[in-house]
TORBALUM-783524 format. One record per residue (C-alpha): residue in three letters; chain; x, y, z. Coordinates in steps of 0.02 Angstrom, whole numbers, plus 50000, padded with zeros to 5 digits. Layout:
TORBALUM-783524
type;mol;xx;yy;zz
ALA;A;X;Y;Z
...
This chain:
TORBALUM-783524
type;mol;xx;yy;zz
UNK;A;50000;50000;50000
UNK;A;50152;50126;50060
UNK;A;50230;50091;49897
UNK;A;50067;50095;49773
UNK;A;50058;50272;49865
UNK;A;50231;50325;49802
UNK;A;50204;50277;49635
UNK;A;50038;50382;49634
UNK;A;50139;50522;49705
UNK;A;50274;50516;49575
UNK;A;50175;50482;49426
UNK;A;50048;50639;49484
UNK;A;50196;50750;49494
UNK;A;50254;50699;49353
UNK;A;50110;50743;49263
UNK;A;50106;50911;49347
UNK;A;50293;50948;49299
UNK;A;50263;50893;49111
UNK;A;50073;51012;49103
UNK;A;50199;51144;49166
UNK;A;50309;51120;49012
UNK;A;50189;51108;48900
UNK;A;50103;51291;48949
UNK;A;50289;51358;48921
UNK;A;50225;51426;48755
UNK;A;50111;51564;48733
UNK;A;49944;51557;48658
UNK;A;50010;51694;48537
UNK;A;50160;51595;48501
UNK;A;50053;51426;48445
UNK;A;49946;51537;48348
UNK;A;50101;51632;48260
UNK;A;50152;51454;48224
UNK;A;50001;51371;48156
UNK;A;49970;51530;48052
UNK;A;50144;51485;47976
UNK;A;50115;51321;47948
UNK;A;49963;51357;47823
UNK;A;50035;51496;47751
UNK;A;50194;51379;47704
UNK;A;50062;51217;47645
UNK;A;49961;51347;47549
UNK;A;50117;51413;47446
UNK;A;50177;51212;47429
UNK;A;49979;51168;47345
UNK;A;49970;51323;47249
UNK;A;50054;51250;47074
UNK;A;49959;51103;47108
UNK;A;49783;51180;47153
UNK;A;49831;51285;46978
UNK;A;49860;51150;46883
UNK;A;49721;51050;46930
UNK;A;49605;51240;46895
UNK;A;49685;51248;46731
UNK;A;49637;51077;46658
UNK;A;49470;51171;46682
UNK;A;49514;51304;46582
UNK;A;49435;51335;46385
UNK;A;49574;51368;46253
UNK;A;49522;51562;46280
UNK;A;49562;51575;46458
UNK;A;49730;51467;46437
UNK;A;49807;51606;46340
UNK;A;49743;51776;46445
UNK;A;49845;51904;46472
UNK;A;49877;51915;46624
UNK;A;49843;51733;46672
UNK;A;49695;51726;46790
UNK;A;49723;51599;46950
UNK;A;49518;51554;46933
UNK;A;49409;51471;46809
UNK;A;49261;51558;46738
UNK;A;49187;51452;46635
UNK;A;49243;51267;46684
UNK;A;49235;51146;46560
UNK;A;49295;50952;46544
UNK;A;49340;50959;46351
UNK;A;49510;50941;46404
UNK;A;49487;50783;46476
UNK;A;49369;50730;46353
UNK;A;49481;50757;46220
UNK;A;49641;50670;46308
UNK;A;49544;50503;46308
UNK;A;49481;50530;46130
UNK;A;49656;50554;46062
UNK;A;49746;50404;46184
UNK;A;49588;50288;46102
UNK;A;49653;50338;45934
UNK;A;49841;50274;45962
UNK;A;49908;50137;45841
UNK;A;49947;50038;46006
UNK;A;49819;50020;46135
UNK;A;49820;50158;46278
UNK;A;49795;50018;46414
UNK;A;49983;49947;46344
UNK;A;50058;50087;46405
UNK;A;49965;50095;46567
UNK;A;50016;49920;46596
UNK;A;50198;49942;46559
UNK;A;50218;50083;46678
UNK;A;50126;49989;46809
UNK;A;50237;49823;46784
UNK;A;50403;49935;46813
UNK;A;50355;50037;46949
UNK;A;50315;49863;47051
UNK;A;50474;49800;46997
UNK;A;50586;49939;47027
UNK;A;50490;49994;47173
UNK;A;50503;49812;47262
UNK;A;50685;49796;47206
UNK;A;50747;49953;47260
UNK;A;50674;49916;47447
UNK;A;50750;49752;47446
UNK;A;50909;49803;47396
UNK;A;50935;49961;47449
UNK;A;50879;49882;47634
UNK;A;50981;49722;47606
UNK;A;51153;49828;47588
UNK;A;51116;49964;47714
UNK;A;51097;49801;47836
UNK;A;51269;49760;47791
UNK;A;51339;49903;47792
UNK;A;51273;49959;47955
UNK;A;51279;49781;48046
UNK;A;51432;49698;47995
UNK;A;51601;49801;47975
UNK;A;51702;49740;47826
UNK;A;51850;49802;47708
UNK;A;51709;49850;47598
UNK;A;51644;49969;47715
UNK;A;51707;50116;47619
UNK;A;51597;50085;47471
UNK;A;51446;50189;47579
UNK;A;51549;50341;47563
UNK;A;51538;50321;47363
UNK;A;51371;50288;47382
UNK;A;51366;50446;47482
UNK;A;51470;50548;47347
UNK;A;51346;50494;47206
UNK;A;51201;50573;47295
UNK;A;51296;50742;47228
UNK;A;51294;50684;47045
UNK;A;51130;50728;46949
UNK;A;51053;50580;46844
UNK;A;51093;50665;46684
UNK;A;51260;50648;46691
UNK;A;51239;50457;46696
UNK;A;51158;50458;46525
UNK;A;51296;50420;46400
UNK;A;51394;50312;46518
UNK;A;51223;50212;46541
UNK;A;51179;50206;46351
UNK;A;51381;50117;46326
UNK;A;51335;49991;46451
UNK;A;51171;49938;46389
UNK;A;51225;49950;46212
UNK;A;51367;49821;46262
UNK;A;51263;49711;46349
UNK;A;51133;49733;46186
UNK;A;50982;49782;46309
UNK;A;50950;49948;46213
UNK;A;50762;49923;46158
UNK;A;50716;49807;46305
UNK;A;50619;49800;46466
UNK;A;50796;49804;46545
UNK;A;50840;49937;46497
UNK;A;50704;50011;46611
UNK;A;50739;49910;46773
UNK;A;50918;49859;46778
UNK;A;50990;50066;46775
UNK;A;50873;50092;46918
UNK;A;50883;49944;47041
UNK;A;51027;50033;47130
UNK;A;50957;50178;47248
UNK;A;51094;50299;47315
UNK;A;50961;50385;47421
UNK;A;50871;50225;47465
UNK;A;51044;50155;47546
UNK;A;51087;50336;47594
UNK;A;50895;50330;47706
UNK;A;50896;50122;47765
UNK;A;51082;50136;47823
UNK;A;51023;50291;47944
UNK;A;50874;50214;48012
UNK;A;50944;50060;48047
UNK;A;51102;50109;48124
UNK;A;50971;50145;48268
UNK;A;50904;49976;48271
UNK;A;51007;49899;48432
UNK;A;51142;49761;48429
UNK;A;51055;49678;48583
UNK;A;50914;49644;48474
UNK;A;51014;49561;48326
UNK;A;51123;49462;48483
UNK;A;50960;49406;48530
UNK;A;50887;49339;48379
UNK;A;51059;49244;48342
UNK;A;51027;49162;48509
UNK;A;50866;49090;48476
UNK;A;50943;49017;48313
UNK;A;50892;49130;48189
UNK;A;51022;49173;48039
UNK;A;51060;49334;47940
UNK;A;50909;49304;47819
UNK;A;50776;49268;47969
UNK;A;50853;49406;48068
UNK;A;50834;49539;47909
UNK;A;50645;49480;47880
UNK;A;50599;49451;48066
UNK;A;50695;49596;48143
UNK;A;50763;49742;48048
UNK;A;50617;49748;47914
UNK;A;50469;49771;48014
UNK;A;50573;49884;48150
UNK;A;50624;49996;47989
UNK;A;50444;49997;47908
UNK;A;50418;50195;47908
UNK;A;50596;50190;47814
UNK;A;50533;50079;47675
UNK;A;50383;50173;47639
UNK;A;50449;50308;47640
UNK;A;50548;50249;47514
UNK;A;50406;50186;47426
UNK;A;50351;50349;47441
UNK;A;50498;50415;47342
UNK;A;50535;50267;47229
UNK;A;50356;50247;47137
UNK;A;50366;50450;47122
UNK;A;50516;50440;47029
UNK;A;50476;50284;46935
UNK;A;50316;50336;46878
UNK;A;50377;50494;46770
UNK;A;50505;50394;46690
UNK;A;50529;50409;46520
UNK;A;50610;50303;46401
UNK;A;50691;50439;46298
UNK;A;50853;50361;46192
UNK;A;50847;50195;46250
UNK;A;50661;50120;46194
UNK;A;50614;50132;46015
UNK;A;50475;49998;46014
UNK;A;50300;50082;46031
UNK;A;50235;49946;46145
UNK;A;50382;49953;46270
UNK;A;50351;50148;46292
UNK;A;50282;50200;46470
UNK;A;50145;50307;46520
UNK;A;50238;50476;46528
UNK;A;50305;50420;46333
UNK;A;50118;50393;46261
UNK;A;50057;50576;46339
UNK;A;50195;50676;46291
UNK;A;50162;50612;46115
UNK;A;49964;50633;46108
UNK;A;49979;50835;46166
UNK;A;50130;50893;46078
UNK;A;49992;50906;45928
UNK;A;49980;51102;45910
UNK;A;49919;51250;46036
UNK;A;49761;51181;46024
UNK;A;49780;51048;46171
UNK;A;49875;51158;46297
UNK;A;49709;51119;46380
UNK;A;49737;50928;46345
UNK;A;49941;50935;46397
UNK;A;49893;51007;46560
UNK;A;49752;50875;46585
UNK;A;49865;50739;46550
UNK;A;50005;50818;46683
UNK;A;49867;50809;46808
UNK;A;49823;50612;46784
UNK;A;50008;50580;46786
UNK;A;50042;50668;46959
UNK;A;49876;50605;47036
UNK;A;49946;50421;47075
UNK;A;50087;50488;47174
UNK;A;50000;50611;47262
UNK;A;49874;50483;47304
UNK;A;50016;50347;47359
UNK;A;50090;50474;47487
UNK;A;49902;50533;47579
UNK;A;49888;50349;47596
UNK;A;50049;50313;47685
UNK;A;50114;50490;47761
UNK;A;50074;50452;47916
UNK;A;50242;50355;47910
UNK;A;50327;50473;47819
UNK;A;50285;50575;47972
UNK;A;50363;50456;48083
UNK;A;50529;50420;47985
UNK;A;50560;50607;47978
UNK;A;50519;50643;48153
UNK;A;50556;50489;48282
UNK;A;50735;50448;48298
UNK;A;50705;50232;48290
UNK;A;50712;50107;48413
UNK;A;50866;50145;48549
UNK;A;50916;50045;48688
């Protein structure tokens, strides 16, 4: 009884000291920060709350000078005539669809399991081959441009120009997705590997059992980032075959007609960024968590 007393003692005062730290900040100072909160988020929607008004837009109000921010006579001729022209391709609209959908999955699931397979190397077991993280590192700096020509040799050599390859195998290796895994689980605790290698389990039960699900908000947020950049690939130099094109490939080609479908290009950019946009309201709750909680400590 003495003792359940002194724990209701402590854990009351506790509770005091912690309401007292919370009321350090002012009521002005929450509402100076919420205020610039929404004033940040509503400058971050803006070109996408004007994009989506100016699928809207008739071919008059597309070309007013000075652009108006608002719609005033909305109509859905853009879209309309997107899914008229993409009907009237020589290869099938859903092709296209289907090809972009096939390589996100693949390069989305591959660059999670690798890019989480070598940061749990790297950060678990200290080799010679350590140093390779700090080239890893160093290509972060290098934009993907620069890779083109040196990427177009190697593909040419291995006579995957003009392939589905030539897609997936460029992309399976994620700088920032080792860059991101290596960080989070360099928080995951040795104790916890020691103790799975106790109970018997080996390095492939103890990188599915342990360090995946304890890194989950890592690898969606990856996801996150992956399928965004994935999904506005475009073939450019390396895929000549009209039914290997993606998605990106197919609109780029239907609204690069005339001036006439400005209305129709910007419809199109809207169905392209929707998926994405869609993928991350799903799953930013752990986005949230990745970019504020510091992992699992001992």
């Amino acid at each position: 009884m003495v003792r359940s007393n002194i724990a209701r003692k402590r854990h009351h005062s506790f509770l005091s000291r912690a309401g007292r730290k919370n009321q350090t900040r002012s009521v002005w100072g929450n509402l100076f920060i919420a205020m610039l909160l929404i004033i940040v988020g509503a400058f971050m929607a803006l070109p996408l709350v004007y994009a989506i008004l100016n699928s809207f837009k008739p071919i008059e109000e597309l070309f007013v000078y000075p652009p108006r921010f608002y719609v005033k006579r909305p109509v859905l001729s853009n879209y309309t005539m997107l899914f008229k022209l993409v009907n009237n391709l020589m290869v099938p609209f859903s092709r296209y669809i289907f090809n972009s959908v096939m390589v996100c999955i693949v390069l989305t699931v591959g660059q999670i399991l690798i890019a989480s397979a070598a940061a749990y190397t790297v950060s678990k077991y200290h080799t010679k081959l350590n140093w390779v993280f700090h080239v890893v590192v160093i290509a972060l700096l290098f934009n993907g441009t620069v890779l083109a020509i040196p990427q177009y040799i190697i593909l040419n050599s291995f006579r995957l120009i003009n392939t589905p390859f030539a897609y997936i195998l460029p992309s399976l290796a994620s700088a920032l997705g080792l860059f991101l895994m290596k960080q989070f689980i360099d928080q995951v605790p040795d104790a916890l590997l020691e103790a799975a290698k106790i109970d018997g389990a080996n390095h492939y039960q103890t990188f599915w059992r342990i360090i995946m699900p304890s890194v989950k908000p890592a690898w969606l947020t990856l996801l996150i980032f992956s399928f965004q950049a994935i999904w506005s690939k475009s073939g450019g130099s390396i895929i000549y075959n009209e039914e290997l094109k993606l998605l990106p490939d197919a609109i780029s080609q239907v609204i690069s007609g005339s001036l006439e479908r400005q209305g129709v290009s910007v419809a199109g950019s809207v169905l392209l960024i929707l998926p994405p946009i869609l993928l991350f309201v799903l799953s930013q709750s752990n986005v949230i968590e990745t970019m504020t909680s510091s992992g699992i400590k001992e």
